[in-house]
N, C-alpha and C positions, 0 to 999 in steps of 0.2 A: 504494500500500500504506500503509497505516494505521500509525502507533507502535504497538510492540508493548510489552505486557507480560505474561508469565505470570501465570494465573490463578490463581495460590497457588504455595507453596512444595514439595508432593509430589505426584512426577509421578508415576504408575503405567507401567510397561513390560505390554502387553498382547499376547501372541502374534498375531499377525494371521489364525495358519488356526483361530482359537476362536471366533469370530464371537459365540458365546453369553455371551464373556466380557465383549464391550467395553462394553457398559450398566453392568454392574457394576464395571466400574473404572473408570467415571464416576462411581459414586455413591459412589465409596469416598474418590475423589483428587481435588485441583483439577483436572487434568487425565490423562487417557491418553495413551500414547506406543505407537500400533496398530505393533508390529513386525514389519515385513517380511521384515529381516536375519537375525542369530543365531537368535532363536525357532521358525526357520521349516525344515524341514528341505528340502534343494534339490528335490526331489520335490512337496514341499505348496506351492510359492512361488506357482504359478501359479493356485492354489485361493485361496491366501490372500489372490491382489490380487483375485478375482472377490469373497470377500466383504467386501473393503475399500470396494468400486464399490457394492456392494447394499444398504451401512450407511445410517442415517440420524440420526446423532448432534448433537450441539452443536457445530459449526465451531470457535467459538474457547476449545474446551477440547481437541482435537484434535489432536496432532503425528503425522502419520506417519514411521517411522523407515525408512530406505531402504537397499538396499546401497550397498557404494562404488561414486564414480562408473568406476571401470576396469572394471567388468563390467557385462557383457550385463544380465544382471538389476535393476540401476539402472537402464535403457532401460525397462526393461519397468514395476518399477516408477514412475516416475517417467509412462509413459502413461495408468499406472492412476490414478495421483491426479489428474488433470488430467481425469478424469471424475467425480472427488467436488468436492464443497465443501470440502475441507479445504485448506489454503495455506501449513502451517507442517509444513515436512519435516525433518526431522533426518538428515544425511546422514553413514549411517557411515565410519568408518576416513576423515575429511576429512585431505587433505595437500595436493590442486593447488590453488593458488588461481586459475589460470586455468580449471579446469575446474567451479567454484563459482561462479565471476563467470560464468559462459555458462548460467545455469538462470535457465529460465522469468523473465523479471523480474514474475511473477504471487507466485511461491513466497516465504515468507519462510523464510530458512535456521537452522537448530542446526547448527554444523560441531562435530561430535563428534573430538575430536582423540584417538584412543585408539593413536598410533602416533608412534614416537621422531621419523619426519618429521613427523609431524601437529602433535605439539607443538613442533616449533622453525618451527613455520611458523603460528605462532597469531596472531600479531600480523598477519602479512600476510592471512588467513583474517578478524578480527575488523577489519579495515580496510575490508572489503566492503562496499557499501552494504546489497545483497541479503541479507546477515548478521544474521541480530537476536538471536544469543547465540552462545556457545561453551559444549560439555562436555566433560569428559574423562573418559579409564575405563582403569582399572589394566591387569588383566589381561590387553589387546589389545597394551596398551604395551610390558608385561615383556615378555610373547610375541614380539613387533619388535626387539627386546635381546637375544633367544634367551636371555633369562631364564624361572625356573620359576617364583614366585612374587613378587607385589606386596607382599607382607607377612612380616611375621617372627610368630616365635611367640608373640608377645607381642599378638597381632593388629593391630598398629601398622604402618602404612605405613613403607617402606623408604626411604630418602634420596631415590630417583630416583622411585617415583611420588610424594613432600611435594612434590619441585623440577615433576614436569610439574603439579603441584594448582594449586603457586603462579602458575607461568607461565601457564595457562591464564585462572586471574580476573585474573590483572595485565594482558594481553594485553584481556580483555572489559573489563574498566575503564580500560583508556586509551582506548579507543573509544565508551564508554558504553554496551557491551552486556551482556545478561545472561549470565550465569555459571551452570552448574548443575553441584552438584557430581556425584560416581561413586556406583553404588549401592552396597550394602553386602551382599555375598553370602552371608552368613552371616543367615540369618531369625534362628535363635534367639538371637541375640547383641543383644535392643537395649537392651543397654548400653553397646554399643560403638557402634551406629549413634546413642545418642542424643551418646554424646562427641560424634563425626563432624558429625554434625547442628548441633550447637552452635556448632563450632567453625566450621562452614561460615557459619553465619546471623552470626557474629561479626566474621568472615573478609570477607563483603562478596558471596557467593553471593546468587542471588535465591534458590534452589531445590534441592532434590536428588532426585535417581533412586531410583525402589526396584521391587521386584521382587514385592514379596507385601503385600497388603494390611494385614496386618497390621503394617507397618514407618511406615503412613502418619501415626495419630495422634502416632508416637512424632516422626515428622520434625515434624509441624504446630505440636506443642508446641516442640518445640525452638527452632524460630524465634520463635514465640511469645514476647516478652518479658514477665519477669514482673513484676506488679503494681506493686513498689518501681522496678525500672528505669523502668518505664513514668510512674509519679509522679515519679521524679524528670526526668523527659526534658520533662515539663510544666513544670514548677517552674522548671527553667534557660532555658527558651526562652521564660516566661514574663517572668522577672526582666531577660534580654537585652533584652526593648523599654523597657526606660529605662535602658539605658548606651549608652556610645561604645566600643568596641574591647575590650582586654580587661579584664576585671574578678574580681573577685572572688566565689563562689556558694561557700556550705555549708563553706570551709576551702578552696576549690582555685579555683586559677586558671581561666580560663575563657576561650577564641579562637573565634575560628570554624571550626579544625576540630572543639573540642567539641560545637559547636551543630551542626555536619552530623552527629555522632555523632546527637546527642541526636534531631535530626529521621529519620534512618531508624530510630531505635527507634521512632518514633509510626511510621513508616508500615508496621509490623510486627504492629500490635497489630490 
């Protein structure tokens, strides 16, 4: 299996029994996430892996999202992609990490940690070889808590889904995977998803989830660094090849974790 990297920053979540939809949540997102799981009602699952099998998309824009491994239907799914090209599965509600380390070593994994055990088991989850990011998602989590919402009414995340946000990219970043963040279920709010967005691409996320096309250029930009950031991130990493250690740029001290700052802003642009 090849290094992974996600193909942009906003992934499209696409029902898997729409089959009419998934071209155009190619053309909209850097990549699709064809969903098996939630999208799917238990009745249509069986439809919606036949036209997962019939599809003929871009492989490495791709994610199929799967149920969890404790059910039948992970089986099933999990037969059906091993009849596509597709190799990058995102496997919901992830908590066993013995039962993540036993998939196809063909598959490359998203462990979606959208549960109170998912997320205290991120680091051993993101330890996987088989592993090539972590996500995480409020709403499955509170729900695990026998909590009723992820959010206050300020639309601000609650204590306990900031702390699984944290833990989930600190977990993908001690192992050097990627991190995507949660979507944002509110379509008409993007000003709240472009906060979300911002703070994500600032945070150390590669990417974030969303649900309707229209949330995608708000995320793209977000990550998008603008123009002054982006000159100055030239400028500092320019003036660094002729010093030794730390120095001096524009009034502020300047180390090498500036300059890894400064170099994921270019690799943003």
């Amino acid at each position: 299996m090849t290094a992974f990297a996600l193909p942009g920053p906003a992934l499209l979540f696409c029902p898997a029994d729409r089959p009419e939809r998934y071209a155009k949540a190619l053309e909209r997102a850097d990549a699709a996430i064809i969903d098996l799981e939630d999208a799917v009602a238990p009745a249509d699952k069986a439809g919606a892996r036949s036209h997962l099998i019939d599809t003929d998309l871009p492989s490495e824009r791709v994610i199929v999202r799967i149920n969890a491994l404790d059910t039948a239907d992970a089986t099933a799914d999990l037969a059906s992609v091993m009849e596509t090209p597709y190799r990058t599965v995102m496997v919901a509600k992830a908590e066993d990490p013995d039962r993540v380390a036993a998939l196809d070593p063909h598959l490359r994994i998203l462990a979606l940690c959208e549960t109170a055990r998912g997320v205290v088991e991120a680091e051993r989850l993101a330890a996987l070889p088989n592993v090539a990011g972590l996500m995480w998602g409020a709403e499955d989590l509170v729900a695990s808590l026998g909590g009723t919402s992820s959010r206050r009414r300020t639309g601000r995340y609650r204590d306990v889904a900031r702390q699984a946000r944290a833990r989930v990219l600190l977990a993908a970043g001690a192992y050097g995977k990627a991190a995507i963040d949660a979507v944002h279920l509110d379509i008409a709010d993007l000003k709240g998803l472009r906060r979300e967005a911002r703070d994500a691409a600032a945070s150390g996320f590669a990417a974030t989830a969303c649900i309707h096309p229209g949330q995608v250029e708000v995320i793209r930009d977000a990550y998008r660094p603008d123009p002054e950031t982006a000159a100055w991130a030239e400028r500092v990493l320019a003036a660094a090849e002729g010093e030794r250690g730390v120095f001096r740029f524009e009034g502020r001290m300047v180390d090498e974790p500036v300059l890894r700052h400064a170099r994921s802003v270019l690799r943003r642009t």
